[in-house]
N, C-alpha and C positions, 0 to 999 in steps of 0.2 A: 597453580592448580589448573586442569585441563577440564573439559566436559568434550566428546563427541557425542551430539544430539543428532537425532533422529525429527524429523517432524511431519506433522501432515501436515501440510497448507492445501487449501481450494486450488485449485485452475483458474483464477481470477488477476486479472490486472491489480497489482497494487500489494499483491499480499506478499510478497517476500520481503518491499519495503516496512508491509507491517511486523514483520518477523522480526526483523532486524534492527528496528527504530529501538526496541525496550535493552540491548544488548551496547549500543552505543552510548545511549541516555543516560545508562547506569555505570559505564565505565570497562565493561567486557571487554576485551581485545578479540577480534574478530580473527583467525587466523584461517578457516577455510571453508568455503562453501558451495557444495555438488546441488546445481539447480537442474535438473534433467527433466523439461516438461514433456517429453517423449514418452517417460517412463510411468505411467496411472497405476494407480490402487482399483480395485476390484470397487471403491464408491467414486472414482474419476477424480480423485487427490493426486498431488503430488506429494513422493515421500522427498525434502530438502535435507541434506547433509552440515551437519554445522558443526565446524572444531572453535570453541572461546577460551580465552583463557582470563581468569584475572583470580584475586583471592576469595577465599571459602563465601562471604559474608558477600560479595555482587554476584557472585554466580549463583546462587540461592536466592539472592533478589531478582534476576535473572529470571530463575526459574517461575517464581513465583508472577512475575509480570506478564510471563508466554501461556501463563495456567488463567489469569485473567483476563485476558482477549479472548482466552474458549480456542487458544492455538494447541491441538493435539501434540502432546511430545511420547511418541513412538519409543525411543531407544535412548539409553542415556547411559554411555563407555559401552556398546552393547549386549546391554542389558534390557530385555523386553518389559515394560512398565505394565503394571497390572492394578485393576480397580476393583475392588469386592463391591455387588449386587446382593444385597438383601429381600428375598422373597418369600413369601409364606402361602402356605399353599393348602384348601380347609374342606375336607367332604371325606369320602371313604377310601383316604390316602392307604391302607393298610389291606384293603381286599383290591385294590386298583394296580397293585405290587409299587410298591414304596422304589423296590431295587431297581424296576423298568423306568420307574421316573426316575432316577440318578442316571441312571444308564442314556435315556436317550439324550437328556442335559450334558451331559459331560460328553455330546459327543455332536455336539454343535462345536461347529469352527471354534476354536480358543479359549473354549470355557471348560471349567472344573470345578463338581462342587465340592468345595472347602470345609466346608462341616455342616449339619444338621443333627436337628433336635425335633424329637417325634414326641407328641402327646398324644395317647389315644383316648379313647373315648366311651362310657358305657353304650352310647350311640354311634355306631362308626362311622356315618357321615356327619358327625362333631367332632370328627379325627384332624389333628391340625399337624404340616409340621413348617419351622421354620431354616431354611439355607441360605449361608452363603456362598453363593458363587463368584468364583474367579474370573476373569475375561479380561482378554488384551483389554488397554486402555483405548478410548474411544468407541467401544464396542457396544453400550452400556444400552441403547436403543432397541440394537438389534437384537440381544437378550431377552432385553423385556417384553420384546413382540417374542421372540421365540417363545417365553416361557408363557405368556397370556395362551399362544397356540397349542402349547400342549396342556393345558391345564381346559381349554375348551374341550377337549380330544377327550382330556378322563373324566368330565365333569367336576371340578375341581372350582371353587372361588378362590380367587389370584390376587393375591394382595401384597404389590408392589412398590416398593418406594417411589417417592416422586422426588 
């Protein structure tokens, strides 16, 4: 079995050795790897190119060992990796247009929101509703600041995972 990953690494000395160390360790065959530090991400990362190959059960170990250093994996056979954000959002969601806040969310770089669930309220800034959002994988920060900012913008309490 094959994997072509995607990765983000830092700009930093040392780190493609640390990429690579969980991939040896466990028995991966290493077969290609596009290090281009010319080429930056819009946060000053390197996106690193990776073809391994070995069977179902170290490539999965693999995976799970590059998810434990906190190394972003971008792409995998390219396929865009994606992470659901759960946010709930509490005030006069239904006079403040419910649909503008979907709207301006799903139109932040990468995100989509995936479903919601509206409770309303005999008091309507007791109006709650709760989403999840979709968004590239490692994006998860930059969401939750987006969505804190727009929940300031309508008067909203933002109650975000941690």
């Amino acid at each position: 079995m094959r994997f072509n990953l995607v990765l983000d690494v830092p700009d930093v000395p040392g780190q493609l050795l640390e990429v690579l160390e969980p991939m040896g360790r466990l028995g991966a065959n290493i077969v290609a790897v596009i290090h281009q530090r010319d080429v930056k991400t819009e946060r000053g990362t390197v996106p690193v190119h990776i073809t391994i190959e070995g069977d179902k059960e170290i490539l999965d170990k693999v995976m799970d060992a590059l998810e434990s250093k906190d190394i972003n994996i971008l792409e995998v056979d390219g396929v865009i990796r994606k992470e659901q954000i759960t946010t709930v959002l509490v005030g006069d969601i239904v006079e403040e247009d419910l649909q503008d806040t979907v709207s301006k969310l799903n139109k932040l770089n990468t995100v989509k929101v995936a479903d919601l669930d509206l409770k309303m309220s005999d008091e309507p800034r007791n109006s709650a509703t709760m989403m999840v959002i979709e968004a590239d994988f490692g994006q998860r920060k930059e969401v939750l600041k987006n969505i804190k900012k727009l929940g300031a913008q309508k008067g909203f309490l933002v109650i975000n995972e941690v």
